[in-house]
C-alpha positions as CSV (number, residue, x, y, z in Angstrom):
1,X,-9.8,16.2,52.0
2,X,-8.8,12.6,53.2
3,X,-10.9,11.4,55.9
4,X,-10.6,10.8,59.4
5,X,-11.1,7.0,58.9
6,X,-7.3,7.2,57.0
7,X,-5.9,9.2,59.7
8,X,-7.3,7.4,62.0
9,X,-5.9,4.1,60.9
10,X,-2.5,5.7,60.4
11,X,-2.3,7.0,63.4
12,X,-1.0,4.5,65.3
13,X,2.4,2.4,65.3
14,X,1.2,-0.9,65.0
15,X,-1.5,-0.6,62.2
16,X,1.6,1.1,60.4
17,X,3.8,-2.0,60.7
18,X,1.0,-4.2,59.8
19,X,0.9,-2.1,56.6
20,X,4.6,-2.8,56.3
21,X,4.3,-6.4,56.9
22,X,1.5,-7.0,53.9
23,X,3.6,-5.2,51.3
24,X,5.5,-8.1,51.7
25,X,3.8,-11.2,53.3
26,X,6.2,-13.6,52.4
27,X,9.0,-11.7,53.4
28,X,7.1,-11.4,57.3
29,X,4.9,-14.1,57.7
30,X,5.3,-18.1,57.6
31,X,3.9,-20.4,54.6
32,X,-0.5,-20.7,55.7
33,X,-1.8,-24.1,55.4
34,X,-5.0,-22.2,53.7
35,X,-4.6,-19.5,51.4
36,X,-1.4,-17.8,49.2
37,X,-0.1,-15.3,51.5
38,X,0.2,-12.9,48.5
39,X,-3.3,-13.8,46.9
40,X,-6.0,-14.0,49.4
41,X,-3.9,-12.4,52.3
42,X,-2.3,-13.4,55.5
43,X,-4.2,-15.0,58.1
44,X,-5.6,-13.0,61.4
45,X,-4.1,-15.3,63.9
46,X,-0.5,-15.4,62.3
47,X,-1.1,-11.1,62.5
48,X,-2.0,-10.9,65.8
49,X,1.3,-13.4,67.0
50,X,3.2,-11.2,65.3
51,X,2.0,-7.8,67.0
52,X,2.4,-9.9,70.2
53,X,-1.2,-9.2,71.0
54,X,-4.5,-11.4,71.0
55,X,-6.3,-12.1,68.2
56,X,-9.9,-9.5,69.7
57,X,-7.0,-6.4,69.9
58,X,-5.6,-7.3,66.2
59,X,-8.8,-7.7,65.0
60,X,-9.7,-4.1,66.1
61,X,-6.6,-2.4,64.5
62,X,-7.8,-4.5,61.5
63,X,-11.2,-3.6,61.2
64,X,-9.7,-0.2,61.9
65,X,-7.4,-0.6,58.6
66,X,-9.8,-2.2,56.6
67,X,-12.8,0.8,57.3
68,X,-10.1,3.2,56.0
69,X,-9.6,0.9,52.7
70,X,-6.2,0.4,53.3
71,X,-6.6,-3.2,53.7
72,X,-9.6,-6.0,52.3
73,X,-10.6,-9.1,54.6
74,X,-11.4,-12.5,53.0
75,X,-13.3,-15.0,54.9
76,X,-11.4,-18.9,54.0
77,X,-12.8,-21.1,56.0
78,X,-13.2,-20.1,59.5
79,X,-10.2,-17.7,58.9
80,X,-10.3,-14.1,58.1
81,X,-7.7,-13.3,55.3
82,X,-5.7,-9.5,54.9
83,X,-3.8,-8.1,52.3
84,X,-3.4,-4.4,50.9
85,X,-5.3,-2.2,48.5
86,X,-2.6,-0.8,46.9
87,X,-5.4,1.1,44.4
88,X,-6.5,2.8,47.5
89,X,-3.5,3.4,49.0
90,X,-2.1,4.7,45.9
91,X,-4.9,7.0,45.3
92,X,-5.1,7.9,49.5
93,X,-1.2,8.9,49.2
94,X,-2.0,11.3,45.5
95,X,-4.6,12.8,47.4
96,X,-2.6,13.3,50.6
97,X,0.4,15.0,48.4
98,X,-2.3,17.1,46.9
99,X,-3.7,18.6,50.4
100,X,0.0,19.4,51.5
């Protein structure tokens, strides 16, 4: 049974499109002057512009994301870094086929 921190976290429209936007963080996101967007992540502050929100709201749909395991923080600096667990992810969405 997947849990309710995975549905949680996919439950709502914007943790979805930050999802989207770290498949591909170079494809969404400008260059960081810290950290490879694809290695250690994209930074908080450039996620929360983009959802058009401040940085406390993203960092709740992030800590919301990363408590599922859909998504791993990195601390550079005094930034908090995000990017996917795509072995999670991949083994949330075979269990989630499974249950259907």
């Amino acid at each position: 049974m997947l849990s309710t921190d995975v549905l949680r976290a996919l439950a709502s429209e914007r943790r979805l499109l930050v999802l989207h936007w770290l498949k591909d963080p170079t494809a969404h996101f400008p260059p960081q002057v810290d950290g490879d967007l694809v290695e250690d992540g994209v930074c908080s502050v450039f996620i929360a512009n983009k959802l058009g929100m401040t940085q406390p709201s993203a960092t709740g749909h992030l800590k919301i994301l990363e408590r599922a395991g859909l998504i791993r923080g990195r601390r550079i600096k005094q930034w908090v870094f995000y990017k996917r667990d795509e072995e999670r992810i991949a083994e949330f969405a075979t269990r989630l086929a499974s249950e259907l």
